[in-house]
mmCIF file of the N, C-alpha and C atoms, coordinates in Angstrom:
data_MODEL
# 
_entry.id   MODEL 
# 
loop_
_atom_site.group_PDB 
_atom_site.id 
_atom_site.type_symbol 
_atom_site.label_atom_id 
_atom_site.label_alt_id 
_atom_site.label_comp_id 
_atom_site.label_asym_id 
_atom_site.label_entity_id 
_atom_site.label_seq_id 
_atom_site.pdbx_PDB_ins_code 
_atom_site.Cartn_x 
_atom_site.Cartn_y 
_atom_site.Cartn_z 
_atom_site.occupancy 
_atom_site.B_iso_or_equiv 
_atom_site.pdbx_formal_charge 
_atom_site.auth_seq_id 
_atom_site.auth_comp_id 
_atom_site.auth_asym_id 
_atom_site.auth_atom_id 
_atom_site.pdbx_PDB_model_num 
ATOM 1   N N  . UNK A 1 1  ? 31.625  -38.888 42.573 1.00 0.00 ? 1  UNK A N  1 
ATOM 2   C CA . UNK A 1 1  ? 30.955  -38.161 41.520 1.00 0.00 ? 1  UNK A CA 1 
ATOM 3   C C  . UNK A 1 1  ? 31.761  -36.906 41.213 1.00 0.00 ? 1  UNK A C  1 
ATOM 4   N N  . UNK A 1 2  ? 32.305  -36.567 40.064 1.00 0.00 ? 2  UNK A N  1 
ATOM 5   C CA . UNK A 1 2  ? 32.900  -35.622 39.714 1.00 0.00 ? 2  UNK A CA 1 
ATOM 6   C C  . UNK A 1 2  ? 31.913  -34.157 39.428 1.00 0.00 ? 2  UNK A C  1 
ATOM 7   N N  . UNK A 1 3  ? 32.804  -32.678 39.593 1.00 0.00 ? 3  UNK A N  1 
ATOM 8   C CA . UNK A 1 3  ? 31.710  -31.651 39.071 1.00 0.00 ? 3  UNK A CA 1 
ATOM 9   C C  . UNK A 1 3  ? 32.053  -31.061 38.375 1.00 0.00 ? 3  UNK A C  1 
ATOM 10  N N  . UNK A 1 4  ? 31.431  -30.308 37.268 1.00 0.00 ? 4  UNK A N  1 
ATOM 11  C CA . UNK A 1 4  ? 32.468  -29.279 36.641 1.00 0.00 ? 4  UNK A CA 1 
ATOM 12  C C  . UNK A 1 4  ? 32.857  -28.417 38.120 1.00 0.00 ? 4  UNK A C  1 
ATOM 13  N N  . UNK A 1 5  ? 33.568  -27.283 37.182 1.00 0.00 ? 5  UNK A N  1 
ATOM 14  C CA . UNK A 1 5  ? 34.718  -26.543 38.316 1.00 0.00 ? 5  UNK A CA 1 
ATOM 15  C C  . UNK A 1 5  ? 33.646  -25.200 38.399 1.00 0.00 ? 5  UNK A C  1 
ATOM 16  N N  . UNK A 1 6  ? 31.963  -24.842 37.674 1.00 0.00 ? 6  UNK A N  1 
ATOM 17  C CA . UNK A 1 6  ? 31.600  -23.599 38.133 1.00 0.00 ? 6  UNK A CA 1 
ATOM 18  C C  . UNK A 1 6  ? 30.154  -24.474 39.047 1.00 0.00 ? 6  UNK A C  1 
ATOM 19  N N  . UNK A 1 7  ? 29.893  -25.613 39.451 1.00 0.00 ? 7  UNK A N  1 
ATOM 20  C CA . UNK A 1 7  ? 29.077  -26.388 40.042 1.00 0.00 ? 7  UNK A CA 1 
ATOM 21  C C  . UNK A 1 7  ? 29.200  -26.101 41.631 1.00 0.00 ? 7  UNK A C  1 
ATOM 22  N N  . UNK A 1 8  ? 28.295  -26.081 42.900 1.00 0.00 ? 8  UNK A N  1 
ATOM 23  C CA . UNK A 1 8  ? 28.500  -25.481 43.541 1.00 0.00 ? 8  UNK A CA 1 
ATOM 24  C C  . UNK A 1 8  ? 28.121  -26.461 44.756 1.00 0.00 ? 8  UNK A C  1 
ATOM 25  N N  . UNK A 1 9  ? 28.833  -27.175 45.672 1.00 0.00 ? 9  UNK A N  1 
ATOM 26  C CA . UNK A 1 9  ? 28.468  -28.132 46.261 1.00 0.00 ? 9  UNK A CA 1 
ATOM 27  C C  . UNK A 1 9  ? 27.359  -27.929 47.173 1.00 0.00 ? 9  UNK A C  1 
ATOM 28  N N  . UNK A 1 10 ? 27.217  -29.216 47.062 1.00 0.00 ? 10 UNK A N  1 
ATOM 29  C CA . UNK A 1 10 ? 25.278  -29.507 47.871 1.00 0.00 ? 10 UNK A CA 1 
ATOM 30  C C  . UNK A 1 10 ? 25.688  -29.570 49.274 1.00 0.00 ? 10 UNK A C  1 
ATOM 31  N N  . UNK A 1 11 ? 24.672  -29.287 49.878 1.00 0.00 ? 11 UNK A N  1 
ATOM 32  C CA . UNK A 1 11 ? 24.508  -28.678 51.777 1.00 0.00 ? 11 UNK A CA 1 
ATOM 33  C C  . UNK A 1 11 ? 23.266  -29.212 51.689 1.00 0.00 ? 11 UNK A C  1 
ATOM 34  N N  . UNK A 1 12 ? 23.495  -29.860 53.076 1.00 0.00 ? 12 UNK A N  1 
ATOM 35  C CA . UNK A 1 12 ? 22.052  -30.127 53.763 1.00 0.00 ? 12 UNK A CA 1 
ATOM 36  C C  . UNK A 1 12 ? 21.023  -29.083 53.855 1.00 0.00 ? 12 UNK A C  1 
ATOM 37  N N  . UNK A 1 13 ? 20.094  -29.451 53.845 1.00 0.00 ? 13 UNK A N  1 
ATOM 38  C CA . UNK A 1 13 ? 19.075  -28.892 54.032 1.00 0.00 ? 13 UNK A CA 1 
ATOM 39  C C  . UNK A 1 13 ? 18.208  -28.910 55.549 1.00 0.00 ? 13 UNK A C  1 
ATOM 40  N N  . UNK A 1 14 ? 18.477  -27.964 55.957 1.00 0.00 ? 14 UNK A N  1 
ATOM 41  C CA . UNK A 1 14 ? 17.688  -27.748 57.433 1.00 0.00 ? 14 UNK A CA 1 
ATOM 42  C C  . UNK A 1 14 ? 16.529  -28.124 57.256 1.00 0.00 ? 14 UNK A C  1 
ATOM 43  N N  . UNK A 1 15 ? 15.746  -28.775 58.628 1.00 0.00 ? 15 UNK A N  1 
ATOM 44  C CA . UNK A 1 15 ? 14.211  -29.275 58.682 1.00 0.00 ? 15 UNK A CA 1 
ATOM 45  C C  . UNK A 1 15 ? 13.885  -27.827 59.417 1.00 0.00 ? 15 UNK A C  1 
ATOM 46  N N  . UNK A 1 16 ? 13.016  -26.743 58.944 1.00 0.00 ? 16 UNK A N  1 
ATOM 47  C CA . UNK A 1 16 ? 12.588  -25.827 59.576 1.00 0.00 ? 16 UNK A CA 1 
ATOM 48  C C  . UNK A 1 16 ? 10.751  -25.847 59.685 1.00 0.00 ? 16 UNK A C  1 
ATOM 49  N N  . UNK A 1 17 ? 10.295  -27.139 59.391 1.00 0.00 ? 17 UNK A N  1 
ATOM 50  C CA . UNK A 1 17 ? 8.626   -26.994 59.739 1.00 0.00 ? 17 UNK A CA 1 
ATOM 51  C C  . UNK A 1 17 ? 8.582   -27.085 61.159 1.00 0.00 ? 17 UNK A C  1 
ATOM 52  N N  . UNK A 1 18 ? 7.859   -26.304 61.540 1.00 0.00 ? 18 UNK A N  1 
ATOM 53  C CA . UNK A 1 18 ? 7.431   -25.279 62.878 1.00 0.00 ? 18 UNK A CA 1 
ATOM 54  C C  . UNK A 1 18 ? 7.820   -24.770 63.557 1.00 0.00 ? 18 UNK A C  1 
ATOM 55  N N  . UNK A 1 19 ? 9.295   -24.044 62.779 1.00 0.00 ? 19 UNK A N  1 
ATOM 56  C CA . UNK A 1 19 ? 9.689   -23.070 62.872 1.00 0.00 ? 19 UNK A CA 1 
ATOM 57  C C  . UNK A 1 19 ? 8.271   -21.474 62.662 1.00 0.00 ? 19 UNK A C  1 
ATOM 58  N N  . UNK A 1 20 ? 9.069   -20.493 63.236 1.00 0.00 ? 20 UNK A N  1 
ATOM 59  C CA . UNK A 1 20 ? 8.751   -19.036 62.670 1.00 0.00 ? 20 UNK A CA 1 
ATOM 60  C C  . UNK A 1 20 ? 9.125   -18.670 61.620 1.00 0.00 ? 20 UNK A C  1 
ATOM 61  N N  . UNK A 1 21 ? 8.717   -18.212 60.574 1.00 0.00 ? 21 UNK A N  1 
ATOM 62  C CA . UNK A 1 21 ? 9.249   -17.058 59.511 1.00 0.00 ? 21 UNK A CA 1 
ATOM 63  C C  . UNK A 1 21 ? 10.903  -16.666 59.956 1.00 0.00 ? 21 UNK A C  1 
ATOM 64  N N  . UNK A 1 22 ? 10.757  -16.420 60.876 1.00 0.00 ? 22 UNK A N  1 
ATOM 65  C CA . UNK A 1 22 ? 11.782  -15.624 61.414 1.00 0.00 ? 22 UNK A CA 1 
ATOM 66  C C  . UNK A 1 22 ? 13.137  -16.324 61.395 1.00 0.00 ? 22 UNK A C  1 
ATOM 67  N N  . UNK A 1 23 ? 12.720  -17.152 62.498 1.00 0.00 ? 23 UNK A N  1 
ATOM 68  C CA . UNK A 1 23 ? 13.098  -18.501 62.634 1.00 0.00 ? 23 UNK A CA 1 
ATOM 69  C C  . UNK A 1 23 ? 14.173  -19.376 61.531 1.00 0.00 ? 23 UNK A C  1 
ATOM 70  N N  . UNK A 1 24 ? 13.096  -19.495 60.792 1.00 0.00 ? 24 UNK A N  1 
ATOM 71  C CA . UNK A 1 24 ? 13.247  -19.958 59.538 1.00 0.00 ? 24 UNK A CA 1 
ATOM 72  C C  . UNK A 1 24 ? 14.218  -19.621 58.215 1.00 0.00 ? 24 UNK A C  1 
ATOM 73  N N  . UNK A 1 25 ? 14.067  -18.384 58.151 1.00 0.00 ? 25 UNK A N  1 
ATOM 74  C CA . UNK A 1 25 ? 15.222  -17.279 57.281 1.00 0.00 ? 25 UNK A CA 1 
ATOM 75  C C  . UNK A 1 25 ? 16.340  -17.538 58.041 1.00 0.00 ? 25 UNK A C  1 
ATOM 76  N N  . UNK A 1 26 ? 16.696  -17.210 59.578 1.00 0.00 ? 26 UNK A N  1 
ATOM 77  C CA . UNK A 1 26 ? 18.221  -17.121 60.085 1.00 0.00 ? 26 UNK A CA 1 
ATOM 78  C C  . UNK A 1 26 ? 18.729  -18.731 60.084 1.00 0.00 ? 26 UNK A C  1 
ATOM 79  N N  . UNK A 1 27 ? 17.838  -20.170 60.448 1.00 0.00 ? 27 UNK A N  1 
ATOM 80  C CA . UNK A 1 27 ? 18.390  -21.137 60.083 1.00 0.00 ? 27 UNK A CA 1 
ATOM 81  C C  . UNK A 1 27 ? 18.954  -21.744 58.408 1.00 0.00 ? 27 UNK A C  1 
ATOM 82  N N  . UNK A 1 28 ? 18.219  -20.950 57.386 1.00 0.00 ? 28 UNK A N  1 
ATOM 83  C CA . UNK A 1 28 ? 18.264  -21.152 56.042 1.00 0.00 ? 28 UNK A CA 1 
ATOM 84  C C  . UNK A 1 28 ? 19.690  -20.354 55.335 1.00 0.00 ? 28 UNK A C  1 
ATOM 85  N N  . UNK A 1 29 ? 19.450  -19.225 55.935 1.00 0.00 ? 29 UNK A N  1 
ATOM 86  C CA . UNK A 1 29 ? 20.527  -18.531 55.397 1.00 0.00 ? 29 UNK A CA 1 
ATOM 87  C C  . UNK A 1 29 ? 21.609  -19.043 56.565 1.00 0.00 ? 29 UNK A C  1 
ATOM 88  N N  . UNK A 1 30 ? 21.969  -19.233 57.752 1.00 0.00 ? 30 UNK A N  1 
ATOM 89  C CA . UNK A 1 30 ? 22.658  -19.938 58.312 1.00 0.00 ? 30 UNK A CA 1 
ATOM 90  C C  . UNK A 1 30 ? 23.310  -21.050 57.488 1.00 0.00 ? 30 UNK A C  1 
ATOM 91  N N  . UNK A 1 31 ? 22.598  -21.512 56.851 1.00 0.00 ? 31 UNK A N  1 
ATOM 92  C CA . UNK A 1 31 ? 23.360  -22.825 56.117 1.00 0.00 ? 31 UNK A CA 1 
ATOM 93  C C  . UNK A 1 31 ? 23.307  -22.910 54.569 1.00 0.00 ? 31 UNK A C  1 
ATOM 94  N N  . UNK A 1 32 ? 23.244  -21.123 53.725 1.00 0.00 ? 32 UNK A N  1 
ATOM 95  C CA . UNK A 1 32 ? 23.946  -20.487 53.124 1.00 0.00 ? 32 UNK A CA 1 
ATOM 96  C C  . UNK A 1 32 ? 22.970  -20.859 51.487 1.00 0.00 ? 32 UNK A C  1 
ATOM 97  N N  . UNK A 1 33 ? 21.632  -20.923 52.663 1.00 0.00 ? 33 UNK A N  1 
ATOM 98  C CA . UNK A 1 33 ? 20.638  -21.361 51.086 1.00 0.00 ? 33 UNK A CA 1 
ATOM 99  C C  . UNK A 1 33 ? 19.355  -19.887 51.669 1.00 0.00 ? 33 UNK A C  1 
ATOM 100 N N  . UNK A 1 34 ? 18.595  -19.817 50.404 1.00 0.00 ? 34 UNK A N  1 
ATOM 101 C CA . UNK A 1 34 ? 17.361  -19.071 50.625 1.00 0.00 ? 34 UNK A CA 1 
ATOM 102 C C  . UNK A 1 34 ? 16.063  -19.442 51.137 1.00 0.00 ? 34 UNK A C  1 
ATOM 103 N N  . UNK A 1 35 ? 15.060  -18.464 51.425 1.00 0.00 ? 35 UNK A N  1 
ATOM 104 C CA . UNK A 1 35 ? 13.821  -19.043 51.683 1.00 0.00 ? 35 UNK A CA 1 
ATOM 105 C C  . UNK A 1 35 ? 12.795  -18.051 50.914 1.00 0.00 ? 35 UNK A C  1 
ATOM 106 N N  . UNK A 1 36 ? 12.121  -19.093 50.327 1.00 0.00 ? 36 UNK A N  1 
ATOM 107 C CA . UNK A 1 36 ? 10.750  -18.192 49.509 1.00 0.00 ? 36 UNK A CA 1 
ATOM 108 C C  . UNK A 1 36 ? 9.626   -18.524 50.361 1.00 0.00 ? 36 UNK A C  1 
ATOM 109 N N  . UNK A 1 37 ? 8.411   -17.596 50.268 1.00 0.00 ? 37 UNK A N  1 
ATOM 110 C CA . UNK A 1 37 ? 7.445   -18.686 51.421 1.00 0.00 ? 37 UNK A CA 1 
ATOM 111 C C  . UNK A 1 37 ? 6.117   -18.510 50.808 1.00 0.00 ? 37 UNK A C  1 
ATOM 112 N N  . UNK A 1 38 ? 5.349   -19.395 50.731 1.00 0.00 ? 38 UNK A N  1 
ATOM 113 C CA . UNK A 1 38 ? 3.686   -18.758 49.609 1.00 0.00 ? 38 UNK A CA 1 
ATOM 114 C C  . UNK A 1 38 ? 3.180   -19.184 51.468 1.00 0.00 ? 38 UNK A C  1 
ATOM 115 N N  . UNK A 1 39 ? 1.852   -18.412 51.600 1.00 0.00 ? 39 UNK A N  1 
ATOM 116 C CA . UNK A 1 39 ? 0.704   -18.793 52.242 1.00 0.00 ? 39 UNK A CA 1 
ATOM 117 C C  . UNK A 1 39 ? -0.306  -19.705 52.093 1.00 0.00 ? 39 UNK A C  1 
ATOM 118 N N  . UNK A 1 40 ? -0.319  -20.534 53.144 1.00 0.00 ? 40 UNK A N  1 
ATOM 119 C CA . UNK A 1 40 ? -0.984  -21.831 53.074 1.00 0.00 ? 40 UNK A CA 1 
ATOM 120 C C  . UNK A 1 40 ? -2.311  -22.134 54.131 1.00 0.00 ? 40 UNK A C  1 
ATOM 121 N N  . UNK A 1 41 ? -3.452  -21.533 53.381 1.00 0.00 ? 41 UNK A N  1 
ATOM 122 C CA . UNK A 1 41 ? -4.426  -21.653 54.568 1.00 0.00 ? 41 UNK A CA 1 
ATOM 123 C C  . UNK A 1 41 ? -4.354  -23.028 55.718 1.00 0.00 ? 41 UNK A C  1 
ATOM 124 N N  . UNK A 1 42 ? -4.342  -23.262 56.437 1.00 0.00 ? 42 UNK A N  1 
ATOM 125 C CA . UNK A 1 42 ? -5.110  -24.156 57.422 1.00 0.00 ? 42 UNK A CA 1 
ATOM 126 C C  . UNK A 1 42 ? -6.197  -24.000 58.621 1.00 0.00 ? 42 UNK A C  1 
ATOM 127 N N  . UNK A 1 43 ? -6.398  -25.391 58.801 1.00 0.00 ? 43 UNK A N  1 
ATOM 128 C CA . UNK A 1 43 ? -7.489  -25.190 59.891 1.00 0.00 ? 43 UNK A CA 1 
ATOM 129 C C  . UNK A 1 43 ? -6.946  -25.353 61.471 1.00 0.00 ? 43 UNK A C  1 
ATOM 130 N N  . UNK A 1 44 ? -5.891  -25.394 61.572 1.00 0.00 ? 44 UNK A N  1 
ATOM 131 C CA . UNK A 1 44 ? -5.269  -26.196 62.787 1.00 0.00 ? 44 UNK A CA 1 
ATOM 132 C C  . UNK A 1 44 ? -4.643  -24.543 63.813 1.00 0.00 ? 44 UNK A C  1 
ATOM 133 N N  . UNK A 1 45 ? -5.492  -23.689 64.336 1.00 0.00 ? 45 UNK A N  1 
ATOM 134 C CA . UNK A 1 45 ? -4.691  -23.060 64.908 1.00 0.00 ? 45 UNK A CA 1 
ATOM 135 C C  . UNK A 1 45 ? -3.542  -22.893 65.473 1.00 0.00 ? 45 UNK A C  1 
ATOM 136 N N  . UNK A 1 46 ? -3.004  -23.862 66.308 1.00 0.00 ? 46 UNK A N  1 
ATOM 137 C CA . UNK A 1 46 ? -1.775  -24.520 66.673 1.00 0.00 ? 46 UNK A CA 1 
ATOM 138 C C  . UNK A 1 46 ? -0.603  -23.862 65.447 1.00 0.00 ? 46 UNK A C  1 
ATOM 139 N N  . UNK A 1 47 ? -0.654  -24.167 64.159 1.00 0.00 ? 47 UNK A N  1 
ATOM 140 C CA . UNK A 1 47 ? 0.078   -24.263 62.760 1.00 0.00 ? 47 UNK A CA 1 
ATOM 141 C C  . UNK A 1 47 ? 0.065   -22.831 62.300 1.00 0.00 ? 47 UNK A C  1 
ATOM 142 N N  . UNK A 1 48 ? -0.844  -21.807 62.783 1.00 0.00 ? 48 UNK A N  1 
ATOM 143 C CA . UNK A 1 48 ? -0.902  -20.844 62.273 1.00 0.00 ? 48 UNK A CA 1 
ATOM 144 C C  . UNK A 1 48 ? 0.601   -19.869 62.827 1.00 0.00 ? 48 UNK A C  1 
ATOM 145 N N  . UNK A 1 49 ? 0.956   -19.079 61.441 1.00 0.00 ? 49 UNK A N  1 
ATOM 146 C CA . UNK A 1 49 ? 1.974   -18.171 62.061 1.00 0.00 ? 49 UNK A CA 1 
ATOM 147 C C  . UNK A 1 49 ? 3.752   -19.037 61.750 1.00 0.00 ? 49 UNK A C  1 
ATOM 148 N N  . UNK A 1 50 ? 3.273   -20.372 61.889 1.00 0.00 ? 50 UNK A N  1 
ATOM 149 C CA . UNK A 1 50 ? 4.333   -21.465 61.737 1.00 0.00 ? 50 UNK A CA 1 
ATOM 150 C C  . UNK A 1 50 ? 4.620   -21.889 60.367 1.00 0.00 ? 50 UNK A C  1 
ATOM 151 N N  . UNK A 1 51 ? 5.630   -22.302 59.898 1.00 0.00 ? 51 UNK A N  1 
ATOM 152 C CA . UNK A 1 51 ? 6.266   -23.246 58.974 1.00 0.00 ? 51 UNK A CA 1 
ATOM 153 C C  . UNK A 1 51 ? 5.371   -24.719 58.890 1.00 0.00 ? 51 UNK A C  1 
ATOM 154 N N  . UNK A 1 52 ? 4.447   -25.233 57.847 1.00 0.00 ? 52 UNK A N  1 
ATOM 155 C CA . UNK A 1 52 ? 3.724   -26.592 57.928 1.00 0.00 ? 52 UNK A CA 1 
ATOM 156 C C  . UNK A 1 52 ? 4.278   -27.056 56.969 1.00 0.00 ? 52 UNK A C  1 
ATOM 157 N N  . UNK A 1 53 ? 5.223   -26.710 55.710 1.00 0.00 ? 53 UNK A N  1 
ATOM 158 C CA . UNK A 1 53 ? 5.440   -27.459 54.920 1.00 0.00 ? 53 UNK A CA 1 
ATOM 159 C C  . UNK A 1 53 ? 7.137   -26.819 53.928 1.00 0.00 ? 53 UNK A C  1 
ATOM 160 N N  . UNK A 1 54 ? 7.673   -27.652 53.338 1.00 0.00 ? 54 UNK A N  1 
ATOM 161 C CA . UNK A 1 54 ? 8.836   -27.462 52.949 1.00 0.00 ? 54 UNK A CA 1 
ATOM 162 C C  . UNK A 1 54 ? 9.666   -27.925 51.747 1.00 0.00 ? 54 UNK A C  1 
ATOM 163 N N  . UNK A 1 55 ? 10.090  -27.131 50.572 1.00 0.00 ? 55 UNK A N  1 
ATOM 164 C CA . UNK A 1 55 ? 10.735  -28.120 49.916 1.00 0.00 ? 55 UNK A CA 1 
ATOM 165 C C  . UNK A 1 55 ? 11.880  -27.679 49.331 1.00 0.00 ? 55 UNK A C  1 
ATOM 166 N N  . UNK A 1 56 ? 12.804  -28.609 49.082 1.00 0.00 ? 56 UNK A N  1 
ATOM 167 C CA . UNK A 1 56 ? 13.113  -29.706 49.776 1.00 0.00 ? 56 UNK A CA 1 
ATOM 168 C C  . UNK A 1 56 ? 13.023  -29.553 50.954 1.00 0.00 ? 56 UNK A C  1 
ATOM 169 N N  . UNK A 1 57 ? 12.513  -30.889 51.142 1.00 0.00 ? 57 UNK A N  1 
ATOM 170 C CA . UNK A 1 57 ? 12.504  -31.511 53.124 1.00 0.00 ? 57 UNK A CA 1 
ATOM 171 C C  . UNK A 1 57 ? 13.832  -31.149 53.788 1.00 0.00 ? 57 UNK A C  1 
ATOM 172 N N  . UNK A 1 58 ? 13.384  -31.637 55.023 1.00 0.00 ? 58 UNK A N  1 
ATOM 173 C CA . UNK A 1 58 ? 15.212  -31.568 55.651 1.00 0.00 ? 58 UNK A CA 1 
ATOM 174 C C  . UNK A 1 58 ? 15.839  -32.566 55.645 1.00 0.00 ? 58 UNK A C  1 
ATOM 175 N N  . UNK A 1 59 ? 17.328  -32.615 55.522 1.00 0.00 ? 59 UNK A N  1 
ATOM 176 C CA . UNK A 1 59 ? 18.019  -34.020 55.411 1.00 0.00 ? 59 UNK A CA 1 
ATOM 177 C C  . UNK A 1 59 ? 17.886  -34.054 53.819 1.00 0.00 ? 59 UNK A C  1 
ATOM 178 N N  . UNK A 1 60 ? 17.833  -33.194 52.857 1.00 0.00 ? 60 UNK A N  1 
ATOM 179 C CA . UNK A 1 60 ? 17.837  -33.278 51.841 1.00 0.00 ? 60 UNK A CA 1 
ATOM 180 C C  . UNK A 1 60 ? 18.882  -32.492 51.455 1.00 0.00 ? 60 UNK A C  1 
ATOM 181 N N  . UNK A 1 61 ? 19.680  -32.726 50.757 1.00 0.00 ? 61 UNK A N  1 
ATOM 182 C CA . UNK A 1 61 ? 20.649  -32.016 49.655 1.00 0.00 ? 61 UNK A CA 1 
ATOM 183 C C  . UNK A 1 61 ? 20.293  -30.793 48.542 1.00 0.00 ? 61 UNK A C  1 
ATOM 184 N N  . UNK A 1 62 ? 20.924  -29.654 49.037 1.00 0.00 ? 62 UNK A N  1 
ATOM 185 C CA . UNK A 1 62 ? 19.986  -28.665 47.403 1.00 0.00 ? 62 UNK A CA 1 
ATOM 186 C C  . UNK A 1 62 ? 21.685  -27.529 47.305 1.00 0.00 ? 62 UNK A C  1 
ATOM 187 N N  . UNK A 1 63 ? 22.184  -27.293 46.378 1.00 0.00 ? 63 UNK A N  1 
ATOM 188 C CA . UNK A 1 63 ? 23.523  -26.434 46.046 1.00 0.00 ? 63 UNK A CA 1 
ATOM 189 C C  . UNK A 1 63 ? 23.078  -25.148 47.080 1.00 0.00 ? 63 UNK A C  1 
ATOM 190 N N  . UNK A 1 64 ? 24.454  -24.161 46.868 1.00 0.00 ? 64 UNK A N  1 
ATOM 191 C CA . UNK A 1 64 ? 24.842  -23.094 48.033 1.00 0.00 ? 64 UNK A CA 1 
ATOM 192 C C  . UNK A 1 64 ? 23.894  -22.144 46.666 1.00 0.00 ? 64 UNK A C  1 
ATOM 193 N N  . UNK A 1 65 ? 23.151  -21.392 48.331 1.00 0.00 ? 65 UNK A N  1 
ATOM 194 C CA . UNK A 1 65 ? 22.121  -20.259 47.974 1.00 0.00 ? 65 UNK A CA 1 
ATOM 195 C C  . UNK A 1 65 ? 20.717  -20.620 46.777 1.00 0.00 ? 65 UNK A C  1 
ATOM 196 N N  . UNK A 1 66 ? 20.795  -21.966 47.261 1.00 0.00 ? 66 UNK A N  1 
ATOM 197 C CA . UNK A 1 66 ? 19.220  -22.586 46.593 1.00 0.00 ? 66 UNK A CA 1 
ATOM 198 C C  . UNK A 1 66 ? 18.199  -21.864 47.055 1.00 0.00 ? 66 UNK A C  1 
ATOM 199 N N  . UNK A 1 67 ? 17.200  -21.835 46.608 1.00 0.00 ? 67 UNK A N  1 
ATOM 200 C CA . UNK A 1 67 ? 15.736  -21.683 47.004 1.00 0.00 ? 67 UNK A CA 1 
ATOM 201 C C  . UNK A 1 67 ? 15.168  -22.791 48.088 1.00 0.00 ? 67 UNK A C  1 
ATOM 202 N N  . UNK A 1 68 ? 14.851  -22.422 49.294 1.00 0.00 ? 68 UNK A N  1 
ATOM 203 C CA . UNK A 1 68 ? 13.812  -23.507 49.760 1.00 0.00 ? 68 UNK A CA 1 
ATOM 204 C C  . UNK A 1 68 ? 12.342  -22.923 49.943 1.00 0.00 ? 68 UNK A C  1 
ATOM 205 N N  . UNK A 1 69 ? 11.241  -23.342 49.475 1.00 0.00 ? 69 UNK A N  1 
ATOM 206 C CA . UNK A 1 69 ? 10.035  -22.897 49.367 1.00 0.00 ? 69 UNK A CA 1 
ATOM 207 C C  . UNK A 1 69 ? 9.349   -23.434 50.852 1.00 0.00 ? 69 UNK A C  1 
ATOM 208 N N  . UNK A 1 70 ? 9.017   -22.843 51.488 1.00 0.00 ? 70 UNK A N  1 
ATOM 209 C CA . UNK A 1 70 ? 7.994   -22.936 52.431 1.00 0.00 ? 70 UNK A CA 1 
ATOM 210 C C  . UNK A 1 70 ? 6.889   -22.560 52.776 1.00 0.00 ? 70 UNK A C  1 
ATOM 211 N N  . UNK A 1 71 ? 5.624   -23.346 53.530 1.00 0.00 ? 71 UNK A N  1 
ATOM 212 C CA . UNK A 1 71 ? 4.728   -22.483 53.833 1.00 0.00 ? 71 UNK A CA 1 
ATOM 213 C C  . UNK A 1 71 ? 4.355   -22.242 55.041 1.00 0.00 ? 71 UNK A C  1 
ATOM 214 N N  . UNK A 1 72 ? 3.658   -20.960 54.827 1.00 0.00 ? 72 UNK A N  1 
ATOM 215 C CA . UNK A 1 72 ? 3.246   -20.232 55.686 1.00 0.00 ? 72 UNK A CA 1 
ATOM 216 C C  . UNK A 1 72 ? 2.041   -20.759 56.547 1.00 0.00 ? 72 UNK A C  1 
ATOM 217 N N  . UNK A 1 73 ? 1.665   -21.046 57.573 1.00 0.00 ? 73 UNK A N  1 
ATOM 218 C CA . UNK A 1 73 ? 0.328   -21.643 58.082 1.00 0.00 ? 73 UNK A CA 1 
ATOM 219 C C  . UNK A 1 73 ? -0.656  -20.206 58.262 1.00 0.00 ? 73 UNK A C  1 
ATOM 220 N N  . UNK A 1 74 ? -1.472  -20.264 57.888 1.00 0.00 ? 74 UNK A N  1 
ATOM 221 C CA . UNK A 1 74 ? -2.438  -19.054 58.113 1.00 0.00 ? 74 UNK A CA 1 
ATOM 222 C C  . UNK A 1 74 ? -3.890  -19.382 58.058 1.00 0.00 ? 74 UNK A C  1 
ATOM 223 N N  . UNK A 1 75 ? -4.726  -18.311 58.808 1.00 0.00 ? 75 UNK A N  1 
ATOM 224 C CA . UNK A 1 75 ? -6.275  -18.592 58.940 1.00 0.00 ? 75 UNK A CA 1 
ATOM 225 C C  . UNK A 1 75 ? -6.737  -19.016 57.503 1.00 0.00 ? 75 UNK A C  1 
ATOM 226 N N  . UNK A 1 76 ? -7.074  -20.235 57.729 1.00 0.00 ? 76 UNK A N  1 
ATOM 227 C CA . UNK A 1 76 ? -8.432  -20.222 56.353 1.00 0.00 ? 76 UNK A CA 1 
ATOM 228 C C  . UNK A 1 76 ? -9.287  -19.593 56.673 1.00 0.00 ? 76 UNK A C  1 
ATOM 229 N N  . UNK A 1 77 ? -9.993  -20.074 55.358 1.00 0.00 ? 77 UNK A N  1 
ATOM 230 C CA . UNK A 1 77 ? -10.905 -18.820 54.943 1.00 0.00 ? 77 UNK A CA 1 
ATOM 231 C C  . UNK A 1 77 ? -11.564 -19.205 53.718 1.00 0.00 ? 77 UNK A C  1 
# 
């Protein structure tokens, strides 16, 4: 597959669900993409504080310094 020449090649995408926040940012930017994160109530204490969801998934392809959206596990309510 050819690219133009200002196209920016695709990198895997780290699996960071249940990861930390923390966690999560140094593996993302480690592999030279971003992380946005919205809050995602649940009921599962276990999940709280943690990474439950992700996109793109991991093992997915997204260009250098993409967005990956994740969420946040936190008390419902």
């Amino acid at each position: 597959m050819s690219r133009d020449p200002g196209q920016k090649p695709d990198l895997a995408v780290p699996d960071v669900i249940g990861s930390t926040p923390t966690d999560a940012v140094t593996t993302l930017n480690g592999s030279q993409l971003r992380l946005i994160y919205v809050k995602l109530p649940i009921a599962s204490p276990g999940e709280i504080g943690k990474i439950v969801q992700q996109s793109p998934l991991g093992g997915n392809k997204a260009p250098r310094n993409a967005q990956v959206l994740v969420f946040l596990g936190v008390r419902g309510g």
